[in-house]
C-alpha positions, 0 to 999 in steps of 0.5 A, a space after each residue: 128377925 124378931 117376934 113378939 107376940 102372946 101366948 095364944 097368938 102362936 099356940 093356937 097357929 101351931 096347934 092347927 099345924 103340929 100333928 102333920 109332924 111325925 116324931 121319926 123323920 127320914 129328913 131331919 127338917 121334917 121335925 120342923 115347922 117352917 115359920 116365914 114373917 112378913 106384911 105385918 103376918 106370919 105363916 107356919 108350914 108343916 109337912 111329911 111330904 104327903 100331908 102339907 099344913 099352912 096357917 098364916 095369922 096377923 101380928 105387928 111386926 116389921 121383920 121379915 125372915 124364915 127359918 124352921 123350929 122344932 115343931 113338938 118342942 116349940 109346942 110343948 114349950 108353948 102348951 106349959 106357959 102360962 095363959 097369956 104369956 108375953 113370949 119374946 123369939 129371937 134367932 141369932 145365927 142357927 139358934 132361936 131363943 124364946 124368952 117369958 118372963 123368967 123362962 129362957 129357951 135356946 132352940 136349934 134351928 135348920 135352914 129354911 131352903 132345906 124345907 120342902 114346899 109344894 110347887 104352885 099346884 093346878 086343880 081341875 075342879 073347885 066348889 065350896 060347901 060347909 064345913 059341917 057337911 065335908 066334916 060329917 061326910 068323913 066321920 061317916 064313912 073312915 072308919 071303914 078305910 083299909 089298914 096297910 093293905 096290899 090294895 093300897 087304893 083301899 087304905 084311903 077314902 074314895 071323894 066321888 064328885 058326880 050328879 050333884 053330889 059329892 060322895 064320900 066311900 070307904 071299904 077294907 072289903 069286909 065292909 063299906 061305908 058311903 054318905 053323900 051331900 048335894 053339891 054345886 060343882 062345874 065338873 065330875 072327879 074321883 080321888 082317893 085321899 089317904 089315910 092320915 090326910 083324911 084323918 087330919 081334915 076331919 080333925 081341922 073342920 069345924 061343925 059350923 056352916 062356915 064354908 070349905 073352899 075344895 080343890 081337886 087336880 090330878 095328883 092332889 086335893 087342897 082345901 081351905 078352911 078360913 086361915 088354914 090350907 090342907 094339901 093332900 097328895 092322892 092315892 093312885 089308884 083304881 077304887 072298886 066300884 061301889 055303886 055294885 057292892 050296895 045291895 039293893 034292899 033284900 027280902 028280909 027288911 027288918 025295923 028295929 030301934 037303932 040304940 036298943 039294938 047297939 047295946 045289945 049288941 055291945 053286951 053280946 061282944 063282951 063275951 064274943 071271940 076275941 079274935 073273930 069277934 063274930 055273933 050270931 043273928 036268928 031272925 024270927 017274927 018280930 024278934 032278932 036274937 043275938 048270941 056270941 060264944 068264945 073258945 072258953 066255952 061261955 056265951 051271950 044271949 040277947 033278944 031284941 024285939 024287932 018289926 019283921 015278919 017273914 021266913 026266919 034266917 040265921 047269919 054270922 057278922 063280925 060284931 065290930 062292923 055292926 057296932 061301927 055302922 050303928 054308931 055312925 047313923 043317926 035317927 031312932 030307927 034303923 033299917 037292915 035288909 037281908 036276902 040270905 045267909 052268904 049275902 051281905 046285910 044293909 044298914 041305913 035310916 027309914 027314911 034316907 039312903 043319904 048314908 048306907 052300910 054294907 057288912 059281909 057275913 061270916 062263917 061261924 
């Protein structure tokens, strides 16, 4: 089995798949990417056996084979040539030899029948929409997932296709995270992927309209993005119910100007508890005033002139959540609603609930 081929032929395949690979396995094979030549293609898979990455690209070649390569060292090799490259790679026995002009490299390689594939899988629901809109219901609402909590249903985002819409919501229950999109879709599923399978499909969406093909079944997500296939195991789980933790908007509705209102905000933190990291909101008339302490005894002070009128109100909030939600809406203005100070606080556009906050206050 032989392959020739350029530089940027293999790399950009390898790049699409690589980050799957995690550098301690409890598989030695895991380390690797399988690499299967056939029909004039070929077809790199990597896997961590909850994360499955398959891109297939052309190439002129009639061999045929498989075998598994060192993932990080064939891509670290490929990275340091030199921009369109000429690359010879050969196997003899369980060693690969990539050769570049004067460059040599002898790789170890492991069986390919040692490498774990997934089994032909059964999906219950498929619909299709642009990457664009998959890719910005994600980035607007990970931030919120869990970190190794004991809720393993949290440490994931919760893909909730109903209604026409397909709905994309995190919590860590501290806060929460939803943005939703208008879909066309046969059926209704709810899945919560995990953490590093959200984290990679973000990474490997395009801002394009080009289309996402998504698969959902009982026990995986699939989707598929021109060449390249993500597959994705589910959490079991049950996720809370969201539709009651957004609070419809509260008493106190507040306008303020979404950019002035997160830099003072980012100017308040600097000077905030470096653990709690809590500030403190005194609404007034038409005036919102940030204050942040920490146990060295210094403080901040910030006045942000606000549309509001009403009974004043006093609340504590951690300033990271507050930075993250403002940083994940878009627009000029942002709307907050209040009722009172052990209530949470809602975060949205004017003019759209296609994407809403829900940030718990704390005691400070």
């Amino acid at each position: 089995m032989k392959l020739e081929i350029q530089r940027e032929q293999l790399l950009k395949p390898l790049q699409n798949v690589v980050n799957v690979v995690e550098r301690r396995q409890t598989l030695p094979v895991l380390a690797n990417v399988l690499l299967e030549m056939h029909d004039n293609a070929f077809t790199l898979t990597a896997t961590d056996l909850e994360v499955e990455l398959v891109t297939r690209a052309s190439v002129i070649t009639s061999d045929s084979g498989e075998v598994t390569l060192p993932a990080r060292k064939l891509f670290d090799i490929l990275r340091n040539l030199p921009e369109e490259a000429a690359i010879q790679l050969g196997f003899d026995g369980e060693r690969a030899v990539l050769k570049s002009g004067r460059s040599r490299f002898t790789l170890a390689t492991l069986p390919a029948a040692d490498f774990p594939t997934l089994d032909e899988i059964p999906f219950d629901l498929e619909l299709s929409l642009p990457q664009r809109t998959l890719k910005t219901l994600i980035e607007k609402t990970q931030f919120a997932m869990a970190q190794q909590d004991v809720r393993y249903y949290l440490n994931g985002l919760l893909l909730d296709c109903v209604d026409g819409e397909l709905r994309a919501v995190a919590t860590d229950g501290h806060r929460l995270a939803y943005a939703c999109a208008a879909v066309t879709a046969a059926a209704a599923a709810q899945v919560i992927v995990p953490r590093k399978g959200v984290q990679e499909l973000a990474r490997l969406l395009a801002d394009s309209d080009e289309p996402a093909q998504v698969r959902i079944g009982t026990n995986h997500i699939q989707v598929v993005i021109g060449d390249i296939r993500f597959t994705s195991k589910l959490i079991d789980g049950k996720f809370p119910d969201y539709q009651r933790v957004i609070p419809r908007e509260g008493r106190r509705v507040v306008l303020a100007d979404r950019l002035v209102l997160r830099t003072a905000l980012t100017r308040t933190a600097i000077l905030s508890n470096e653990k709690y990291r809590g500030v403190r909101l005194q609404l007034d008339n038409w005036l919102l005033r940030v204050q942040a302490h920490n146990p060295e005894q210094e403080e901040a002070e910030e006045e942000v002139e606000v549309n509001y009128s009403g009974d004043g109100l006093e609340i504590g909030f951690n300033v990271a959540y507050l930075l993250d939600a403002l940083g994940a809406l878009d627009g000029e203005l942002v709307k907050l609603s209040f009722n009172d100070a052990n209530s949470s606080c809602l975060l949205q556009n004017p003019d759209s609930e296609d994407c809403r906050y829900v940030i718990m206050p704390m005691r400070l």
